[in-house]
C-alpha positions as semicolon CSV with decimal commas, in nm:
position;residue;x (nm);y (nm);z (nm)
1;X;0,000;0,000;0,000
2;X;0,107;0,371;-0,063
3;X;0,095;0,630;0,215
4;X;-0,205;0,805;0,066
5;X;-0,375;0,470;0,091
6;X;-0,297;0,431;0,441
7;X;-0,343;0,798;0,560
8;X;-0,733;0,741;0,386
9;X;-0,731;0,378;0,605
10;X;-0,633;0,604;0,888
11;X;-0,915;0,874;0,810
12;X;-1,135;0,595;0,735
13;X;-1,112;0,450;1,128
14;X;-1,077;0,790;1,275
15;X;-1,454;0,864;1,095
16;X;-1,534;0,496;1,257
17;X;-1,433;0,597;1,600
18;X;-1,606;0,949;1,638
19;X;-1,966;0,771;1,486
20;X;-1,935;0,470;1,701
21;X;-1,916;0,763;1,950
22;X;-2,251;0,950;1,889
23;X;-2,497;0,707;1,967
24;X;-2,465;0,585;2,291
25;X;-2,360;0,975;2,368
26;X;-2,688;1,040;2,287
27;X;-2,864;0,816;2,484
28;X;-2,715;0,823;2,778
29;X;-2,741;1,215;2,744
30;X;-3,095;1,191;2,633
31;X;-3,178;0,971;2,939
32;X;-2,988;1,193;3,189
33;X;-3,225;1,407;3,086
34;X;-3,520;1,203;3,128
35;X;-3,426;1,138;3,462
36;X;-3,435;1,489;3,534
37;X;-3,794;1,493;3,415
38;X;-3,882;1,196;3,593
39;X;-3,786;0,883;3,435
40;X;-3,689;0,764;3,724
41;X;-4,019;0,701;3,860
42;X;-4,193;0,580;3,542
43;X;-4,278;0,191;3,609
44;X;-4,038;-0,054;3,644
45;X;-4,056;-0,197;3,267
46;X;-4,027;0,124;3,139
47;X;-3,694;0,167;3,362
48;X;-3,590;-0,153;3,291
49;X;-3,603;-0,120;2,901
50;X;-3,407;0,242;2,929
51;X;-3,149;0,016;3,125
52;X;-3,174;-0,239;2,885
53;X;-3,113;-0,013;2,583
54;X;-2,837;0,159;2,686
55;X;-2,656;-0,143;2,784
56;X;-2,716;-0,274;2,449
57;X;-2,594;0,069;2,312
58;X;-2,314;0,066;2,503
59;X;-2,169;-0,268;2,389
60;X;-2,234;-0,201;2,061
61;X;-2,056;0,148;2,069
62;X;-1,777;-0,015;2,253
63;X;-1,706;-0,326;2,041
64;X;-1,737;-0,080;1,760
65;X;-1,474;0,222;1,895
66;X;-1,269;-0,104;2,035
67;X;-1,231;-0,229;1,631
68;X;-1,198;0,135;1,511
69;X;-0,927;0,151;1,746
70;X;-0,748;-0,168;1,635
71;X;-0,778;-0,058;1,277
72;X;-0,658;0,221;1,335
73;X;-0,323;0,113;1,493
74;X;-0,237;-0,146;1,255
75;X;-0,293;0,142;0,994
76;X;-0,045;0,358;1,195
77;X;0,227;0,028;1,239
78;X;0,218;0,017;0,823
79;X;0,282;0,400;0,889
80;X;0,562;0,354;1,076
81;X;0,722;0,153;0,778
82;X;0,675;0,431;0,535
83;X;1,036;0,505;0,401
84;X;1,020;0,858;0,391
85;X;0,719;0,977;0,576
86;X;0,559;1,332;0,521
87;X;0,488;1,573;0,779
88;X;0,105;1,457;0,772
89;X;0,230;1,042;0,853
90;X;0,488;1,174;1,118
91;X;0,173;1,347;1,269
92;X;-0,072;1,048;1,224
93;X;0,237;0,808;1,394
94;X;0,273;1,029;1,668
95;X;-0,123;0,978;1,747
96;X;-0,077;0,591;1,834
97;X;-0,082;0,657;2,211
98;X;-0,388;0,859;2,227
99;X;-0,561;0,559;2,006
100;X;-0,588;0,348;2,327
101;X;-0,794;0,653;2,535
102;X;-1,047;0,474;2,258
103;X;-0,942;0,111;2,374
104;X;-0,969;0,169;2,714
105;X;-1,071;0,494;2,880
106;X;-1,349;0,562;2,661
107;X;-1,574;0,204;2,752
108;X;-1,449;0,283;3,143
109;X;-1,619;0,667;3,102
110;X;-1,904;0,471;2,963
111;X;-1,959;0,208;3,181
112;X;-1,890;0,457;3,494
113;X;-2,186;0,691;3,376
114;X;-2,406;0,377;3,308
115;X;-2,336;0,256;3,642
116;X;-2,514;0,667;3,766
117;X;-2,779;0,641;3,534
118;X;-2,882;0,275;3,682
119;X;-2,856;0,399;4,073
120;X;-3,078;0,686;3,961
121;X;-3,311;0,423;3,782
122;X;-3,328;0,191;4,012
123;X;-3,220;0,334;4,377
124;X;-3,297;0,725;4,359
125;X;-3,488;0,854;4,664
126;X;-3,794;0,957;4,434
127;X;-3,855;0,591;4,335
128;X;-4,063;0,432;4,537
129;X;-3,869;0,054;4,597
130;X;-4,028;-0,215;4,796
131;X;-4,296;-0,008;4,998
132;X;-4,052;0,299;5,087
């Protein structure tokens, strides 16, 4: 492969990782801001399917940025090989240790703010839970 095939490979997963992004973004924004208006006390099915679909989201959007990810650094270890690498693949190489904030940080953020959004579902003082 040429470097302008691997810098639109790179592009290419970079696109990947910021749309694998958006969704579960959006819900989990979008259901931070139900709570707000009450989800939290809407019956239990109801709160169990918002649970359920973000969870669903959530793996989804992680597997995905996860692959993106992977992509993306086996693009950038063909970069690396590049005999005489323009400014644009130096600056594409020197991205390789920010990739893994995707890997790992990312799906941590994600499954931290899940992890609020199911106490507020499930445990918040507003819902009533066993007689309380």
């Amino acid at each position: 492969m040429t470097e302008i095939d691997l810098i639109s490979l790179w592009v290419k997963a970079r696109a990947h990782i910021i749309v694998s992004q958006a969704a579960p973004t959006f819900l989990l924004t979008a259901t931070v801001g139900f709570l707000a208006l009450g989800l939290g006390t809407a019956d239990l099915a109801v709160r169990i399917a918002a649970a359920g679909i973000l969870l669903a989201s959530g793996i989804f959007g992680a597997l995905a940025q996860i692959a993106a990810a992977n992509e993306g650094l086996a693009v950038i270890a063909d970069l690396r090989s590049v005999p005489t690498p323009s400014s644009l693949t130096r600056c594409i190489v020197s991205m390789a240790a920010w990739v893994n904030v995707v890997r790992y940080v990312t799906p941590v953020i994600f499954v931290i703010v899940y992890v609020a959004v199911l106490i507020s579902l499930f445990f918040s003082a507003n819902v009533p839970i066993m007689g309380r």
